[in-house]
Residue, then its C-alpha position, 0 to 999 in steps of 0.5 A: x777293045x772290038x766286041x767282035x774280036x774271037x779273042x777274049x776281049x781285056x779290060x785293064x785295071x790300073x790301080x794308082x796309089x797317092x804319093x807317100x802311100x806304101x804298097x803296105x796299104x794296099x792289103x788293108x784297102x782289100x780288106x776293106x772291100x773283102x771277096x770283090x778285090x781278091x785277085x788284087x795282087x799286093x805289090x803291083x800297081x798294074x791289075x789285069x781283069x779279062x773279060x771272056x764272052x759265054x762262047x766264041x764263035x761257032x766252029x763247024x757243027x757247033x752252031x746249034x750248041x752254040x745256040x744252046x749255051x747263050x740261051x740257056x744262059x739268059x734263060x737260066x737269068x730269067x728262071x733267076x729272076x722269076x725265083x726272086x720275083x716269087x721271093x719278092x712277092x713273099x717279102x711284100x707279103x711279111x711286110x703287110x703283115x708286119x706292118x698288120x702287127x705294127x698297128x695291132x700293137x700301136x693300138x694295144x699301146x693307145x689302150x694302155x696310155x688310155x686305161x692309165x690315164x682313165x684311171x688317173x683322172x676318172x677312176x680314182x677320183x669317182x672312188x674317192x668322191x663315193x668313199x667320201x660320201x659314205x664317210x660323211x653319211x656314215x658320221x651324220x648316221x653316228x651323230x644322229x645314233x648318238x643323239x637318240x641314246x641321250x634323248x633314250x637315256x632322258x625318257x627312260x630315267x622318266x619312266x617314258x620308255x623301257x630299257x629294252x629300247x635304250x640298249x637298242x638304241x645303244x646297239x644303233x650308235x655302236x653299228x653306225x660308229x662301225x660303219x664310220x670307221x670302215x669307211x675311213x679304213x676303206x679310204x685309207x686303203x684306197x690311197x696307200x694301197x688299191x691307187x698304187x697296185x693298180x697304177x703299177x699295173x696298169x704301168x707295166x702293162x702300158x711299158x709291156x705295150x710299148x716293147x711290143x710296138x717297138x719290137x713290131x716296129x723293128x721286124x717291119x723295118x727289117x721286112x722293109x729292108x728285106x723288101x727292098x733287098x728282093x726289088x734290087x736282086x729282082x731288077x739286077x736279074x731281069x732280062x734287059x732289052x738287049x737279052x731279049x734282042x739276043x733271044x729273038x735273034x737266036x730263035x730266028x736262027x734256030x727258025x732258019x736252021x730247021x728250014x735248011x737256011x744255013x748262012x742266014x741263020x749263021x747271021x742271025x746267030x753273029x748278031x746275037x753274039x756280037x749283042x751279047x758280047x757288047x752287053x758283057x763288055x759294058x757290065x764288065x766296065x760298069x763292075x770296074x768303074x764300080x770297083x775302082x770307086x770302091x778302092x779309091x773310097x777304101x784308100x781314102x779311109x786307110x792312113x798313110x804309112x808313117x803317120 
């Protein structure tokens, strides 16, 4: 085609089928690319795409609006880009903070595996060294109790003490077998009840502690996705070099207008037509040869008829 023509320029689609395939298939292969194929026409092999330029060439007094509307189309590209740039910038933000969250939580889960582990290895057995310890003290105290109520009983028989001493001493022996049997109770208690209710809590703040992570790590991969989304809208809307020869070429001619140079400015304005005309035209391309690929890929998942 000759990006010069005033004539809308036509790009034609062929869409060839596989031998045994049945026109059929050709509404669920649309299906399967969804809005992008809809002007696809079920039972043709032969698709036309026409590709029309922003504006023809300037008639007359038209020149100025002419001027107008190719500008104003690549300048409405650029505020475009600049809303998406400022979308770019928050998603870059939500995907800092996000991974902000993602460390915070990372760290509250390091905390809890560490806290169940000190109390696995550290605090449980540090209770169970000091209840040990006062059970024997309190059995060697019950023994020694008991050795004074006999030696008592001897020396009161003697006459040697009174026998106000020796219900004291018996009062000593009952305190010192309580105190054995509470100790032994306390480490009953620790390890059927105290070690168990605690590691189940520290169990499930360690489990609440992961969930966390796992969900900050999801929402720091969806603000990464989103990210990565923003660039590519961003970069498809940013002004390409021939855009902005277009402009500069439209500005001359604005330029030569306001000082009377008519022709010249009508040259000025031409090229940038033509720029642009070429640029669309290869986007136009680019978006069939896409779209093609995008048919053949649908065709090649859809079985054939009969099969």
């Amino acid at each position: 085609m000759s990006p010069s023509s005033d004539r809308d320029a036509e790009i034609p689609v062929h869409v060839s089928l596989k031998k045994g395939w049945s026109l059929m298939n050709l509404p669920s292969i649309i299906g399967r690319l969804g809005d992008e194929l809809r002007g696809l026409v079920p039972g043709l092999l032969l698709v036309g795409l026409a590709f029309s330029p922003a504006l023809g060439r300037p008639q007359g007094e038209g020149e100025r609006a002419a001027i107008e509307a190719l500008a104003g189309e690549i300048l409405g590209r650029m505020d475009a880009a600049e809303t998406l740039r400022l979308q770019h910038e928050q998603a870059a933000i939500a995907v800092e903070r996000a991974k902000a969250a993602l460390g915070k939580a990372e760290l509250a889960s390091n905390f809890a595996n560490i806290a169940i582990e000190e109390y696995r290895r550290g605090t449980i057995p540090q209770d169970l060294q000091t209840v040990t310890g006062e059970i024997k003290l309190a059995e060697s105290e019950v023994a020694r109790a008991k050795d004074r109520v006999a030696w008592s009983e001897k020396m009161t028989k003697r006459g040697s003490i009174s026998e106000s001493q020796l219900v004291e001493d018996r009062m000593s022996a009952q305190k010192s077998e309580i105190v054995l049997v509470n100790a032994n109770t306390k480490l009953k208690v620790l390890q059927q009840y105290t070690f168990e209710k605690q590691i189940t809590h520290l169990q499930a703040a360690q489990k609440a502690a992961l969930a966390e992570v796992l969900s900050k790590k999801n929402e720091f991969e969806r603000s990464r996705d989103d990210l990565a989304k923003a660039d590519r809208a961003r970069a498809s809307m940013e002004l390409s070099a021939v855009e902005s020869q277009v402009l500069l070429r439209l500005d001359a001619a604005v330029r030569l207008f306001d000082d009377g140079k008519a022709e010249p400015a009508r040259v000025k304005l031409g090229e940038a037509q033509t720029l642009w005309r070429n640029e669309q035209a290869l986007r136009a391309q680019a978006r069939f040869h896409e779209m093609k690929q995008k048919v053949r890929s649908a065709a090649a998942k859809v079985k054939p008829a009969g099969t």
